[in-house]
N, C-alpha and C positions, 0 to 999 in steps of 0.2 A: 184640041189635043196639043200638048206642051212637047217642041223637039227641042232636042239637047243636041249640040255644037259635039261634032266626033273628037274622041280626045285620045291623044298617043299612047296606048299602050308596050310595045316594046320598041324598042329599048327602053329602059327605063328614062323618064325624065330628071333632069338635074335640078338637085335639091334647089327650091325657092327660097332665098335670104327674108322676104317679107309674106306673113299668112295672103292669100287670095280673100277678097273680101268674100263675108257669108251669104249664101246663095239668097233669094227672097224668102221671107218665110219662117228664116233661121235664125233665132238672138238669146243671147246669156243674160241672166239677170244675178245680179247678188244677194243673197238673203240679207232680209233687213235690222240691223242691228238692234239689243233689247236694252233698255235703259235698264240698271240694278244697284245694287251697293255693291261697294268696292269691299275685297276682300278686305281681313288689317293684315298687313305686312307683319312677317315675325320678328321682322329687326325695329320694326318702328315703332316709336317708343307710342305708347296709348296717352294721348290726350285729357287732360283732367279740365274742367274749371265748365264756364257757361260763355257761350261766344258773343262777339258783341251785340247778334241781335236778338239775344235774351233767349233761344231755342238751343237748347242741349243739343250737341254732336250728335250722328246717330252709332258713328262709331266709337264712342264714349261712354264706357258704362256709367249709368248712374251712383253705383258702389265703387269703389277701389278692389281688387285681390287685397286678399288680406296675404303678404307674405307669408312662406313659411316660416321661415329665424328671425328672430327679433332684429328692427333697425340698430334698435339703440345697443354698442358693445358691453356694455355694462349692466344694462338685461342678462345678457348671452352670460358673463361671470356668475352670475348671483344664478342663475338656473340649473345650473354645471353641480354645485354642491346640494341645493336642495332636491336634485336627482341621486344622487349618491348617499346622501341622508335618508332617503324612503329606500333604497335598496338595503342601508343598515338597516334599518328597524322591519323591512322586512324576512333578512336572515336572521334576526336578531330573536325575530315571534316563533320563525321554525323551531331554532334552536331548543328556547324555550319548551316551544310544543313536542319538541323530541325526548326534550329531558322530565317534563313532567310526564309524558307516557312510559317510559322508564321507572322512575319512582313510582307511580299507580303501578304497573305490572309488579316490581318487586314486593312491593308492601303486601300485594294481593296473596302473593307466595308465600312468604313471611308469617300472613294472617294465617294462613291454610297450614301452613307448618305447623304454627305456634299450636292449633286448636289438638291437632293429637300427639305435640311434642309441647305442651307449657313448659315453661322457664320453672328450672328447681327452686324450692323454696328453701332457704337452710336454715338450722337454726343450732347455733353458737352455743356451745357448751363449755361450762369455767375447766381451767385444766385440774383435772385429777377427780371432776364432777360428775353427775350422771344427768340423764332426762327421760321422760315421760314419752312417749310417742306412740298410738295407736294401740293404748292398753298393753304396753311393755315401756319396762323402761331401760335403758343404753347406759353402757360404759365403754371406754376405751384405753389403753396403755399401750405404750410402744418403748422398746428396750432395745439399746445399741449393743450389739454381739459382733464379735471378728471372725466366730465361724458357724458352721450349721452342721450339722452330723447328717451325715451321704449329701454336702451339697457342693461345688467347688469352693475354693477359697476366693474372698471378692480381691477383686483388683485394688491397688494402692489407693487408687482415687474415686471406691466405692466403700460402700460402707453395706451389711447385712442390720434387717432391721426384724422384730419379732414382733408382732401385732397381736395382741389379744382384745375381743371382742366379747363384751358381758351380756349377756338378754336375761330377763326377768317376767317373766310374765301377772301381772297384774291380777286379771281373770280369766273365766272360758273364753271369751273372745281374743283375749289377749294367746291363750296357748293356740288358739286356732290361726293365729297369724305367726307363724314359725318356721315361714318356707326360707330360705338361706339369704341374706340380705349381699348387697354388692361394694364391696371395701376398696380402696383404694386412699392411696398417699398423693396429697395437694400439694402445692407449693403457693405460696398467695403471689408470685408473677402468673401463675397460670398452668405451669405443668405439671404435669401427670404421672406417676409410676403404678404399675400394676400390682397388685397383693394376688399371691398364691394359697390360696387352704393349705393348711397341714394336719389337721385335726379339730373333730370338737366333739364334745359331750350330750351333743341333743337327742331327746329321747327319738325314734322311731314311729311311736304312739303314741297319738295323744291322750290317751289314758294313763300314759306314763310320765306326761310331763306335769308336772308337778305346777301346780300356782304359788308366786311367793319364791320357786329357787330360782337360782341365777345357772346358767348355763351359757359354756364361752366357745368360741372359735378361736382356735388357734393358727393365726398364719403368719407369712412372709416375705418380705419384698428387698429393694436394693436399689440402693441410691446414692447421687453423689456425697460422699463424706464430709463436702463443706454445707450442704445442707440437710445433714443427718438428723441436726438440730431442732431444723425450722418446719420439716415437713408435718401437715397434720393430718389424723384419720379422717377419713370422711363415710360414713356408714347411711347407704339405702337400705331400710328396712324394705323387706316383701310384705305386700299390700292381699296375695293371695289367700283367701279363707280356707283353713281344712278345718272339715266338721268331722268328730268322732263318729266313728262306726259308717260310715260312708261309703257305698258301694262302689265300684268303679265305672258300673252304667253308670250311676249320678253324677260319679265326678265325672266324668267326659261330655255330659248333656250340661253341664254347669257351665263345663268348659265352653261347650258352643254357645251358648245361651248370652255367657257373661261378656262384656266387650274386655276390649284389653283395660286392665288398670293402670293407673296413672301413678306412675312412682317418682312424683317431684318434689319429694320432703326426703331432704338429706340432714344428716346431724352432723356439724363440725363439731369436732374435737382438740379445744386448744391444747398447748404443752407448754 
């Protein structure tokens, strides 16, 4: 049995300047250190090359980093524009590809337009001539007047014009195409004045119309007086068939039946 030496408990004892050595029995030891590679330092600079005794570093990669930017300044110039040159040519393809989707959509329109509105076909006729067209054949005359009976007096810097319009019908087919054509006064820049009906002589029936006469339209328009001159007729014939003795069931199922007709033969009329 181990006794223990009685020891002061109060008052308290005053502090000891040196530990009491440890009792038997009692001892510290230090964990034992582990051999490793040493971190690399971030500030220090990494080692290249083979040391003298012919064994690579371990802290040495065998590669280099490849930087990111080029060493050489002069690289760094020359790369600067051929970055800016592939951003050109690639704004450069959008563009492109914007404008030619563009052009495809419009033409497509255009196409689609064209097919139930074709471009008029005109054909030129000598002044004071006639022509043929769809088994009748056309005249036209126009005559400079200063006034019109019941119509206003034209202003100083217009001019009243009198149109008359010839139709002839050739054969029965020809009398069966005798629905009212659409006149109008051209200018060769491009504009346009409207012709008003005042009258014409066409039979009602075509039993009545006669193959061989001539039968006219009598109309009128108004135009500036420095081009009273130059303006010429321009006459759409109507493309629609009436056949004699035709009922009105037929002609309404005709109607549905037939698509619309294509009125793109015009006849100019020079002067």
């Amino acid at each position: 049995m181990q006794i223990f030496p009685d020891e002061q408990v109060w008052p308290p004892k005053p502090p000891v300047e040196e530990p009491e050595e440890e009792p038997p029995g009692a001892s510290t030891q230090p964990f034992p250190s582990v051999a490793g590679t040493p971190l690399p330092r971030p500030s220090a600079a990494v080692p290249t090359g083979t040391p003298p005794d012919g064994h690579p570093s371990p802290e040495s990669p065998e590669t280099p980093d490849t930087p990111d930017t080029p060493a050489n300044p002069a690289t760094a110039e020359e790369t600067a524009p051929a970055r800016r040159r592939r951003t050109a040519l690639r704004v450069g393809g959008a563009i492109v590809a914007v404008g030619l989707g563009i052009v495809a959509s419009t033409w497509n329109g255009y196409t689609v337009y064209r097919t139930g509105n074709p471009a008029d076909r005109v054909y030129t006729v000598a002044p004071g001539g006639a022509m043929t067209l769809m088994h009748v054949s056309w005249k036209a005359s126009v005559e400079q007047v200063d006034s019109l009976g019941g119509q206003k007096p034209a202003q100083a810097d217009r001019q009243w014009l009198k149109i008359k319009v010839t139709r002839t019908a050739l054969d029965a087919e020809g009398v069966g195409l005798r629905g009212d054509p659409e006149v109008e006064m051209r200018h060769s820049d491009g504009r346009v004045w409207k012709v008003l009906p005042e009258s014409d002589d066409i039979p009602d029936e075509a039993k009545d119309h006669k193959i061989g006469t001539a039968y006219s339209y009598n109309m009128v328009s108004m135009v500036p007086k420095k081009l009273a001159g130059q303006v010429e007729v321009h006459v759409r014939p109507a493309t629609y068939q009436v056949v004699e003795d035709e009922s009105v069931k037929d002609i309404f199922k005709k109607a549905a039946e037939q698509k619309d007709p294509v009125q793109d033969q015009v006849l100019r009329f020079r002067r």
